[in-house]
C-alpha positions as CSV (number, residue, x, y, z in Angstrom):
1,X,0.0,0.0,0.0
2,X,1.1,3.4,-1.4
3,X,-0.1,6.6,-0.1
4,X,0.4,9.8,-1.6
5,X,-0.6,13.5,-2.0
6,X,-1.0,14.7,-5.4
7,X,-2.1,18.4,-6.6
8,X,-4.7,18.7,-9.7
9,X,-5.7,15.3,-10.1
10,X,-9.4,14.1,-10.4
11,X,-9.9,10.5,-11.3
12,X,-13.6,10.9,-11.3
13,X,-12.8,13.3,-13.9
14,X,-10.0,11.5,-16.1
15,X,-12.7,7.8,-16.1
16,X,-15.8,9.7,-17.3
17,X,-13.5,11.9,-19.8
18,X,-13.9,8.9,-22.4
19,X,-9.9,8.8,-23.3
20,X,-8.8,6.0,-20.8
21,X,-11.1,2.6,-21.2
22,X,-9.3,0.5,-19.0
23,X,-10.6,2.3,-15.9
24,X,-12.9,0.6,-13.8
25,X,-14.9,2.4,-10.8
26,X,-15.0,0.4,-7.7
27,X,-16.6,2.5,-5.2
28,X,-16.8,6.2,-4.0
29,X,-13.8,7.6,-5.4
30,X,-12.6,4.9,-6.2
31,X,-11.3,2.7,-9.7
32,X,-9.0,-0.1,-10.9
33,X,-6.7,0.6,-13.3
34,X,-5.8,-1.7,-15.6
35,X,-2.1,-1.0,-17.9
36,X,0.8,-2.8,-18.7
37,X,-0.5,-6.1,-18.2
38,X,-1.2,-4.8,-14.1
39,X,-3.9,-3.6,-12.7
40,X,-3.8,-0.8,-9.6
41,X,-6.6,0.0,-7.0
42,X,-6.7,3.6,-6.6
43,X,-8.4,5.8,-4.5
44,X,-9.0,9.4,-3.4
45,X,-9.8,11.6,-1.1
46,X,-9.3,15.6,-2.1
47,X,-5.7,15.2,-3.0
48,X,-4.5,11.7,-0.5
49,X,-4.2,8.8,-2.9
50,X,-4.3,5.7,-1.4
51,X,-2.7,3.0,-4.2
52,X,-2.4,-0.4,-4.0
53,X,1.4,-0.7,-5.0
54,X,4.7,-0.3,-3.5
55,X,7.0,3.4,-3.4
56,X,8.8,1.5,-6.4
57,X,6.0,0.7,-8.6
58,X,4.2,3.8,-8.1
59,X,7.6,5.6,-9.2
60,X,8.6,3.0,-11.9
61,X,5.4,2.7,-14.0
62,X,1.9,4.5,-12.5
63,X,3.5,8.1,-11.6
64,X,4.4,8.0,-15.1
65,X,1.1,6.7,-16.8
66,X,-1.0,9.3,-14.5
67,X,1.8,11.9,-16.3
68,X,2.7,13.1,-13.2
69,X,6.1,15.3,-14.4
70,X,3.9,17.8,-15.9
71,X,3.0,21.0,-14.5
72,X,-0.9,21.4,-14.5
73,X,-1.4,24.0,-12.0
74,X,1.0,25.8,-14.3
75,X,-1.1,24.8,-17.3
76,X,-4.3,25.9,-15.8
77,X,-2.7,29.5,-15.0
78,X,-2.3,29.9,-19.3
């Protein structure tokens, strides 16, 4: 189990926005996550994350798939 806190980030938001169809909701705030032949539990609350994954794999493969690196408070300034 992985917990994190991560600014500008809205699952609810990025399943019902049509481009991800691997996204599974699995209760309140909630979804399963299915990429790179895994699948990751997910789950917020405001911006606390709780993921089912190690420090390692959250760093390694679903920081990067969420896209994580890029500045979207900055991008919502523009």
């Amino acid at each position: 189990m992985y917990k994190t806190r991560i600014d500008n980030l809205d699952l609810k938001q990025i399943a019902d926005s049509g481009q991800c169809f691997r996204w599974k909701n699995t209760g309140e705030n909630e979804y399963t996550v299915v990429a790179f032949d895994r699948a990751l539990r997910i789950k917020q609350d405001g911006n606390e994350f709780e993921l089912d994954c190690d420090e390692a794999d959250w760093n390694n493969i679903w920081k990067s798939y969420l896209d994580m690196d890029t500045d979207y408070a900055g991008i919502a300034k523009l």
